[in-house]
mmCIF file of the N, C-alpha and C atoms, coordinates in Angstrom:
data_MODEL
# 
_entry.id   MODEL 
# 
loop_
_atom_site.group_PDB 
_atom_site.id 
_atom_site.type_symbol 
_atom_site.label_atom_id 
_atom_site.label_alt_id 
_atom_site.label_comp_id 
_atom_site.label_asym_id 
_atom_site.label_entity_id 
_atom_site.label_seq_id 
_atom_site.pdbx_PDB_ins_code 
_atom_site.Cartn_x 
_atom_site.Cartn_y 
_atom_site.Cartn_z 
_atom_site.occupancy 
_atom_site.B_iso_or_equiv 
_atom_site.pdbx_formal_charge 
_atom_site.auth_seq_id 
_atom_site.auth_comp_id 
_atom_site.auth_asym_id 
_atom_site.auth_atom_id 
_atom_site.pdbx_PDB_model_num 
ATOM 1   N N  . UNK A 1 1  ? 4.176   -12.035 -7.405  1.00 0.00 ? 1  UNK A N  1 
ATOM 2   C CA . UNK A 1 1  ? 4.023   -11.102 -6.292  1.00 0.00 ? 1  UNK A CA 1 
ATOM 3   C C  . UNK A 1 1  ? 2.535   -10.820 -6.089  1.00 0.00 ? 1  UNK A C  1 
ATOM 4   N N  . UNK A 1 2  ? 2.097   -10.362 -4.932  1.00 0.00 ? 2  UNK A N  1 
ATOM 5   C CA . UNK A 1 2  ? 0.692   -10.437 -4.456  1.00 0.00 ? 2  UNK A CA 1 
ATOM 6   C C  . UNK A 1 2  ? 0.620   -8.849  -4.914  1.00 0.00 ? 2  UNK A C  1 
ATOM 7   N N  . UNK A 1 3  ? -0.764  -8.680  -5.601  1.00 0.00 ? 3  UNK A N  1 
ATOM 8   C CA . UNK A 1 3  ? -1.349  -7.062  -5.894  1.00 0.00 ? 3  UNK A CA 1 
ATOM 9   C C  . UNK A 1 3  ? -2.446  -6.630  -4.369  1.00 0.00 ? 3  UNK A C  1 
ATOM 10  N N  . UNK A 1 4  ? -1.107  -6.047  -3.243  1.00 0.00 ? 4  UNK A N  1 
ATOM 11  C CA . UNK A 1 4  ? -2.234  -5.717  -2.116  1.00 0.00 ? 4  UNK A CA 1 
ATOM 12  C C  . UNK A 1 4  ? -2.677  -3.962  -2.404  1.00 0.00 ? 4  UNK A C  1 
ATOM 13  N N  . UNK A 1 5  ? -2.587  -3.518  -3.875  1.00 0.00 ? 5  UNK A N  1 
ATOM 14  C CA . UNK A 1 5  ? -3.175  -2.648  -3.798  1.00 0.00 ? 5  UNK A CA 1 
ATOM 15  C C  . UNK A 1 5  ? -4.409  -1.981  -4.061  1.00 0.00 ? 5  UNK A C  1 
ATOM 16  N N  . UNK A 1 6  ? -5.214  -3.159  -4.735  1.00 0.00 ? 6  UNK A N  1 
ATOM 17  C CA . UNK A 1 6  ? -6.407  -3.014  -5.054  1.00 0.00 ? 6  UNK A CA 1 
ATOM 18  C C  . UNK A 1 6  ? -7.164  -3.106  -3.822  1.00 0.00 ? 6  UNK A C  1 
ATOM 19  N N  . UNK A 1 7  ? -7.059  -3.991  -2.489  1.00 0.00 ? 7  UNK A N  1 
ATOM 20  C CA . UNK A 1 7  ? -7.952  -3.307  -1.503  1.00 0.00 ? 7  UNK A CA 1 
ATOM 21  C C  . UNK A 1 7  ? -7.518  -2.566  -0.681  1.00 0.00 ? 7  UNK A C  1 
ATOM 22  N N  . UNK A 1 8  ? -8.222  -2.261  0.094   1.00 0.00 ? 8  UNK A N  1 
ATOM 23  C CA . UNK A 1 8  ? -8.332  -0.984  1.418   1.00 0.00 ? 8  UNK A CA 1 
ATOM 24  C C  . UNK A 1 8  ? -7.335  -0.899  2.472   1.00 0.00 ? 8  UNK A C  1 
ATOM 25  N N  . UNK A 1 9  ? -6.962  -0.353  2.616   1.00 0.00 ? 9  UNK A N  1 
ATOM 26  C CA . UNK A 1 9  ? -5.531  0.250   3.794   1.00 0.00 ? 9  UNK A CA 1 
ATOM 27  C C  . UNK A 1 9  ? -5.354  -1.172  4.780   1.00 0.00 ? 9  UNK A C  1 
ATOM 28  N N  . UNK A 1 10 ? -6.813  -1.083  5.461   1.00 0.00 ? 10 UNK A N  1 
ATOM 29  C CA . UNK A 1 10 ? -6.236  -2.368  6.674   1.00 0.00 ? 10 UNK A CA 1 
ATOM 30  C C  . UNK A 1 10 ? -6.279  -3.561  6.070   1.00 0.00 ? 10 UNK A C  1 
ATOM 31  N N  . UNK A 1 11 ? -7.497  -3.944  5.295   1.00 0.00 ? 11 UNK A N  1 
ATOM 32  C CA . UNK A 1 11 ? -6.786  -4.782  4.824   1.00 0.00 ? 11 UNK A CA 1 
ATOM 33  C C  . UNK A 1 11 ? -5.493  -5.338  4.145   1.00 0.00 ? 11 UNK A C  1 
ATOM 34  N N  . UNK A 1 12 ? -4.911  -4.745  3.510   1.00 0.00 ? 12 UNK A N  1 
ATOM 35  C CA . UNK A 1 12 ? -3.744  -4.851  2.877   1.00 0.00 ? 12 UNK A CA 1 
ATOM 36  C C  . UNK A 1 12 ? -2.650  -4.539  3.905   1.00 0.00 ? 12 UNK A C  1 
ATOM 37  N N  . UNK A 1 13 ? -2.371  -3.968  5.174   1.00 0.00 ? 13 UNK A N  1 
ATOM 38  C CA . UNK A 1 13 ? -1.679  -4.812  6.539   1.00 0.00 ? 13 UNK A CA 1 
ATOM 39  C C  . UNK A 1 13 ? -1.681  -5.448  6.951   1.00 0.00 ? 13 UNK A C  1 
ATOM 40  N N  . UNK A 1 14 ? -3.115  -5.844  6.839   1.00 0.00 ? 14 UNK A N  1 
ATOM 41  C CA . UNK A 1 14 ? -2.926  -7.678  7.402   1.00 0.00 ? 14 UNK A CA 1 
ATOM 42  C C  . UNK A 1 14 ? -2.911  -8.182  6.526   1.00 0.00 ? 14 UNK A C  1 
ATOM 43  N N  . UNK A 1 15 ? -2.932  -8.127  4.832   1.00 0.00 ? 15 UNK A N  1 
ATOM 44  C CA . UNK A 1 15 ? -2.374  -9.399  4.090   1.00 0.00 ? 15 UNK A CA 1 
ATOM 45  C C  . UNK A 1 15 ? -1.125  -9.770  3.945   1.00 0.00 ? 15 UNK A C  1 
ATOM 46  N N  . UNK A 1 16 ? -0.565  -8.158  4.095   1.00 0.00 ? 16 UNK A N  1 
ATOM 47  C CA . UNK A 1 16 ? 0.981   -7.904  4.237   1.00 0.00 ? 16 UNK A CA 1 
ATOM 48  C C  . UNK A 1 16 ? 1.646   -8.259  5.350   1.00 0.00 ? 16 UNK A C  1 
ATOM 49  N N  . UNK A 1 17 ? 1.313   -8.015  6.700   1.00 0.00 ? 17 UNK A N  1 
ATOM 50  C CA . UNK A 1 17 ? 1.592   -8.932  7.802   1.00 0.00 ? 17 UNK A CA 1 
ATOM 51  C C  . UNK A 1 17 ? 1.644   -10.332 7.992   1.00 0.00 ? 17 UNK A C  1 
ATOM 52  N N  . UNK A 1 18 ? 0.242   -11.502 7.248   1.00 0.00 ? 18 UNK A N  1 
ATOM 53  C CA . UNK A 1 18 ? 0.223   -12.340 7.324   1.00 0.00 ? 18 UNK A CA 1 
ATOM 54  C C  . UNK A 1 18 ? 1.455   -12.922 6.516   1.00 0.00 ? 18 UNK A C  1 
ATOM 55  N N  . UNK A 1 19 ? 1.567   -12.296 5.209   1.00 0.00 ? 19 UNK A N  1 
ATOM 56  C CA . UNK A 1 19 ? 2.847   -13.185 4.322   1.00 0.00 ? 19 UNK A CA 1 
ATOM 57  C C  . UNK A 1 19 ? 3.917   -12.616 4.662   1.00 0.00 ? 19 UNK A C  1 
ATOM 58  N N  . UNK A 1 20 ? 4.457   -11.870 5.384   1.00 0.00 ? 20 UNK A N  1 
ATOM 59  C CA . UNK A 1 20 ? 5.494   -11.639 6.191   1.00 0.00 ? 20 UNK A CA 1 
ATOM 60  C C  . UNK A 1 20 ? 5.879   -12.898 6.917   1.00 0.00 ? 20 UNK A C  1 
ATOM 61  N N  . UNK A 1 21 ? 4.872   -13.310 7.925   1.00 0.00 ? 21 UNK A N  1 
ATOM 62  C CA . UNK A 1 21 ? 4.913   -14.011 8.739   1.00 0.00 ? 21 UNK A CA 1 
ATOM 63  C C  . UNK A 1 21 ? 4.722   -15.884 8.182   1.00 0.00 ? 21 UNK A C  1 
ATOM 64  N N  . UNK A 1 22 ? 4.546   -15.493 7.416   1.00 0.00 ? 22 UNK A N  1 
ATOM 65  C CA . UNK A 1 22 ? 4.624   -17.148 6.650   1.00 0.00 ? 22 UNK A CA 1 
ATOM 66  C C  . UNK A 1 22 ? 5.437   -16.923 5.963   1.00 0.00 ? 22 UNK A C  1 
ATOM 67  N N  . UNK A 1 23 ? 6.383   -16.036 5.646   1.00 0.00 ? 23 UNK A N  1 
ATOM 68  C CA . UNK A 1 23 ? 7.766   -16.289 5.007   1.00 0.00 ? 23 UNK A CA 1 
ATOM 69  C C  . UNK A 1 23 ? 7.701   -16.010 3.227   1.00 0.00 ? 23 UNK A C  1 
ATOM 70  N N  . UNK A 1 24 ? 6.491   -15.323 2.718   1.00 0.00 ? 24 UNK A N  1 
ATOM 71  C CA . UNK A 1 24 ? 6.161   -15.529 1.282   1.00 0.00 ? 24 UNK A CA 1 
ATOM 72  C C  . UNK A 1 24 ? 7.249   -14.369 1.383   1.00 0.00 ? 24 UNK A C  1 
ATOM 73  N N  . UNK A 1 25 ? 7.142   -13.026 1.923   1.00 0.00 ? 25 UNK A N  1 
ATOM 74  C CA . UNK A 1 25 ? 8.019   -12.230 1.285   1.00 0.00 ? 25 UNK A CA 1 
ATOM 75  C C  . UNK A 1 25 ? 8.978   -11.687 2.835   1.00 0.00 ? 25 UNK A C  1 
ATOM 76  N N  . UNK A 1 26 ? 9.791   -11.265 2.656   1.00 0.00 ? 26 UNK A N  1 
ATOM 77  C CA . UNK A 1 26 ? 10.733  -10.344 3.544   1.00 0.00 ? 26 UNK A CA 1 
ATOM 78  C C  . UNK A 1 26 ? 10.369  -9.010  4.022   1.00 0.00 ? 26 UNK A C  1 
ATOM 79  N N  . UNK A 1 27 ? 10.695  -9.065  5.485   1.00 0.00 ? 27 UNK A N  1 
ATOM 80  C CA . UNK A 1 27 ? 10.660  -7.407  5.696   1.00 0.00 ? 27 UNK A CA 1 
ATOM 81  C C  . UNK A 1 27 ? 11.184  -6.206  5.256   1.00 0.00 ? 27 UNK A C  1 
ATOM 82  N N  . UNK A 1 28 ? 11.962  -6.722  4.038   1.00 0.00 ? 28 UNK A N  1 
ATOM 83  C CA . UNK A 1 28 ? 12.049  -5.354  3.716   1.00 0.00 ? 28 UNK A CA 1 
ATOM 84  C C  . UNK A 1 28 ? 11.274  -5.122  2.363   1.00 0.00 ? 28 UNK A C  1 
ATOM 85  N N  . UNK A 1 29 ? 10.777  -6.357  2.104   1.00 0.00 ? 29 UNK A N  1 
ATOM 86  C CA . UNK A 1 29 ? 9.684   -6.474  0.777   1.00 0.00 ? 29 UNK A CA 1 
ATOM 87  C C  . UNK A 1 29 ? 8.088   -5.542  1.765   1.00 0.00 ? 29 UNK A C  1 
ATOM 88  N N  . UNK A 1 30 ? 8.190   -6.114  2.964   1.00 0.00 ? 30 UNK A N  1 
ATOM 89  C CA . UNK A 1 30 ? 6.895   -5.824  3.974   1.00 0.00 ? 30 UNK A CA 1 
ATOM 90  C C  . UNK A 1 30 ? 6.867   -4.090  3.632   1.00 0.00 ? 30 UNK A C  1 
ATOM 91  N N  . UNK A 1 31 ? 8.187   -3.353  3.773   1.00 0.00 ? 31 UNK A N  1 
ATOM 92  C CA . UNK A 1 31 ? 8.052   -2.380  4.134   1.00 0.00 ? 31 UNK A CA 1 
ATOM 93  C C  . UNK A 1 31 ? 7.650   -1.042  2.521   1.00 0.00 ? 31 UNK A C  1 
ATOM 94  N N  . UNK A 1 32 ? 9.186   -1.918  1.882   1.00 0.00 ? 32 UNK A N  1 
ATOM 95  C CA . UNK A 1 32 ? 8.823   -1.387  0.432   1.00 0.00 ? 32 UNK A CA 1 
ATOM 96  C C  . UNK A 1 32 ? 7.051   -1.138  -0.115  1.00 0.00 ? 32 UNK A C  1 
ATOM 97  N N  . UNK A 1 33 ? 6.505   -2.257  0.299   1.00 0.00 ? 33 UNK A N  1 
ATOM 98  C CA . UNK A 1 33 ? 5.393   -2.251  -0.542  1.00 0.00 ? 33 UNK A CA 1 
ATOM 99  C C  . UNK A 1 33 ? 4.651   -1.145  0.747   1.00 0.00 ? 33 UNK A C  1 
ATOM 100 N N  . UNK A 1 34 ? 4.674   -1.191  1.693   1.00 0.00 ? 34 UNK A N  1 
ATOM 101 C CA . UNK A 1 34 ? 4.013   -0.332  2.268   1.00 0.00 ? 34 UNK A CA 1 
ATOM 102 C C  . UNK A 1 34 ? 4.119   1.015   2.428   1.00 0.00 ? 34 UNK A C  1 
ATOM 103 N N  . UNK A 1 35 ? 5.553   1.217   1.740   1.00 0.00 ? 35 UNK A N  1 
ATOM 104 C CA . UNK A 1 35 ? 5.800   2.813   1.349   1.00 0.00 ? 35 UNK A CA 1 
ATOM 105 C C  . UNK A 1 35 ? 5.371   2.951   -0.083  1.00 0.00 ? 35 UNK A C  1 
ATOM 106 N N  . UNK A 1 36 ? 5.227   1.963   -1.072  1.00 0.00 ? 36 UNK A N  1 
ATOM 107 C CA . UNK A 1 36 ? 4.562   2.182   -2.685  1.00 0.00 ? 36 UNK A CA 1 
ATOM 108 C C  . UNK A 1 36 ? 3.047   2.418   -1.763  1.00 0.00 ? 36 UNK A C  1 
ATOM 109 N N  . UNK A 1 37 ? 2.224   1.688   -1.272  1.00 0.00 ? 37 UNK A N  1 
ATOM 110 C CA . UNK A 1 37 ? 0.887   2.235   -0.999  1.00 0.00 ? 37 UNK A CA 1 
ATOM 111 C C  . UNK A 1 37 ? 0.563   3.312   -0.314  1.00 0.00 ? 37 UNK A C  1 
ATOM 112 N N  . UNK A 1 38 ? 1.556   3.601   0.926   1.00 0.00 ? 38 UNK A N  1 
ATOM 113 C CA . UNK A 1 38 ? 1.439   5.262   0.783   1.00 0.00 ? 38 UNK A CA 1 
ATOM 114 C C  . UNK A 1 38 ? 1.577   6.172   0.041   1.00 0.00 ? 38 UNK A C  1 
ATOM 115 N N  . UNK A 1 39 ? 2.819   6.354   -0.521  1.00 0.00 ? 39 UNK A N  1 
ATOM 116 C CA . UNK A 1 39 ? 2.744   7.345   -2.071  1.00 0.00 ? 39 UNK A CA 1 
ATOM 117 C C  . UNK A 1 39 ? 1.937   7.223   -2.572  1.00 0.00 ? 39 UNK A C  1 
ATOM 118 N N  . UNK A 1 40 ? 1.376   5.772   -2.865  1.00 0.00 ? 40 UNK A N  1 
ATOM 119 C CA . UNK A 1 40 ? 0.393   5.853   -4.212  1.00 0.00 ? 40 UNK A CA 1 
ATOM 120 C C  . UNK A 1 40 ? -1.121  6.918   -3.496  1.00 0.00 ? 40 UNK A C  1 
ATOM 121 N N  . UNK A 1 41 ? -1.365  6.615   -1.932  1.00 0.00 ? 41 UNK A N  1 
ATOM 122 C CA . UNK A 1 41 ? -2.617  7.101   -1.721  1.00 0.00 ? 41 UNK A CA 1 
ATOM 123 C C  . UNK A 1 41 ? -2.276  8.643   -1.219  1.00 0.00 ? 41 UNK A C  1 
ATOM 124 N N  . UNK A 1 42 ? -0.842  8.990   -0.884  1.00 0.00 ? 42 UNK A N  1 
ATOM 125 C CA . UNK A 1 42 ? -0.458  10.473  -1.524  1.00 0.00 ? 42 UNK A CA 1 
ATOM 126 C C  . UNK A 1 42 ? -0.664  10.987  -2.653  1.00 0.00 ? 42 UNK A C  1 
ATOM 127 N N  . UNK A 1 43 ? -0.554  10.666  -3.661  1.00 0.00 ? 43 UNK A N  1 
ATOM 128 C CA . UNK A 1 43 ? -0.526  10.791  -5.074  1.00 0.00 ? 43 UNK A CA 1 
ATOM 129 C C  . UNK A 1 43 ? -2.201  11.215  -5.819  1.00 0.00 ? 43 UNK A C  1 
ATOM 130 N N  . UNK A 1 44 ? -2.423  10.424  -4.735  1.00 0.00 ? 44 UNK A N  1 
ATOM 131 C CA . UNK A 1 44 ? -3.894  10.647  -5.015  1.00 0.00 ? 44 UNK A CA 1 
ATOM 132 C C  . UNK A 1 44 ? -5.162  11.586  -4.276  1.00 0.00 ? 44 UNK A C  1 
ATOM 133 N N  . UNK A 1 45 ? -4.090  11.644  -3.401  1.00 0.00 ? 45 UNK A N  1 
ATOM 134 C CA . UNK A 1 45 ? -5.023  12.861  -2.548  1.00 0.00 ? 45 UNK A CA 1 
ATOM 135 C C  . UNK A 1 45 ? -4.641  13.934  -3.190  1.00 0.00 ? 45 UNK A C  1 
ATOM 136 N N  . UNK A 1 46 ? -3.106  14.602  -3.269  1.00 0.00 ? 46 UNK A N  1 
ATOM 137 C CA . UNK A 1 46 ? -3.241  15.568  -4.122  1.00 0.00 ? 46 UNK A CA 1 
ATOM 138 C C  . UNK A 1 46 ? -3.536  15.841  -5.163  1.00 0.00 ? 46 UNK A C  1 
ATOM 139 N N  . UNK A 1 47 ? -3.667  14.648  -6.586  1.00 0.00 ? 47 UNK A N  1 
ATOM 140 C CA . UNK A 1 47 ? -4.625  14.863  -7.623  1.00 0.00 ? 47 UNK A CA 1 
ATOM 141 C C  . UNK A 1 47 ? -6.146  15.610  -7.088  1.00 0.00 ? 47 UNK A C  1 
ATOM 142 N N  . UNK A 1 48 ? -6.637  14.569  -6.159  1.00 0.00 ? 48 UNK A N  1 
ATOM 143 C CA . UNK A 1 48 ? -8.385  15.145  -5.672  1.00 0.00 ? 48 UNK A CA 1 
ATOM 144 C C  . UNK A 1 48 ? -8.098  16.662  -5.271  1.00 0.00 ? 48 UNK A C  1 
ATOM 145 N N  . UNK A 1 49 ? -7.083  17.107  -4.713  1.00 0.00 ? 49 UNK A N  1 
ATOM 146 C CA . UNK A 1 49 ? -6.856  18.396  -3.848  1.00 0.00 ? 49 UNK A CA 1 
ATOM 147 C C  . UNK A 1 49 ? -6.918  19.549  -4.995  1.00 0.00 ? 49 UNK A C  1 
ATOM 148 N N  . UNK A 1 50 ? -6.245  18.753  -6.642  1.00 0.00 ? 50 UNK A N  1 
ATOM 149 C CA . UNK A 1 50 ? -5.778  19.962  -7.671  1.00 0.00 ? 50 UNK A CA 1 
ATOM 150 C C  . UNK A 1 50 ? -7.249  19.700  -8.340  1.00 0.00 ? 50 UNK A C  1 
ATOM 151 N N  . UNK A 1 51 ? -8.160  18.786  -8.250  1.00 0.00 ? 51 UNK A N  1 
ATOM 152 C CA . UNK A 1 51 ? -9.246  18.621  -9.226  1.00 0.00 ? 51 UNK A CA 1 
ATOM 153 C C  . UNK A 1 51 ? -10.209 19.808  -8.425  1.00 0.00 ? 51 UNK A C  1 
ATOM 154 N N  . UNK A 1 52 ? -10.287 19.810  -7.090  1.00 0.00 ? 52 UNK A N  1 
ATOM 155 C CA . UNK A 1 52 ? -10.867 20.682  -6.069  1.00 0.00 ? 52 UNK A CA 1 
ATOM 156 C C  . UNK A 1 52 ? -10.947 22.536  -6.604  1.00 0.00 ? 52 UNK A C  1 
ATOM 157 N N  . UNK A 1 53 ? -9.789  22.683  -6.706  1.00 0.00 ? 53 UNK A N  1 
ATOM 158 C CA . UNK A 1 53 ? -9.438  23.895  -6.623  1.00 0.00 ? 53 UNK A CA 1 
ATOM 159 C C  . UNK A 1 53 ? -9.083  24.537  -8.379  1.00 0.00 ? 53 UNK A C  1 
ATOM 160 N N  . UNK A 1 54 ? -9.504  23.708  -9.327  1.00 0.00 ? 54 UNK A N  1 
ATOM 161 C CA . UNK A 1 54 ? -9.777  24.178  -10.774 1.00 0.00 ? 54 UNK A CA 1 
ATOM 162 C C  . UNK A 1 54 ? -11.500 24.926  -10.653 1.00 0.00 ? 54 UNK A C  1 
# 
């Protein structure tokens, strides 16, 4: 499986778009992974939000 989470938001739509579209993974693989990279960059805003306010 491809790690599109080490780069940056747009990029990782269009890497995720492109192998959609060449058939490496499925749309509902497309979508899964694009709801793990939102949580994950949820996850992380509110860590920064609780480091803020100590």
């Amino acid at each position: 499986m491809f790690n599109f989470f080490k780069k940056n938001n747009k990029t990782v739509l269009v890497d995720l778009e492109k192998a959609e579209k060449e058939g490496l993974i499925t749309r509902e693989e497309f979508l899964e992974l694009k709801i793990k990279r939102t949580q994950r960059e949820l996850d992380d805003l509110k860590e920064s939000k609780k480091g803020r306010k100590k």
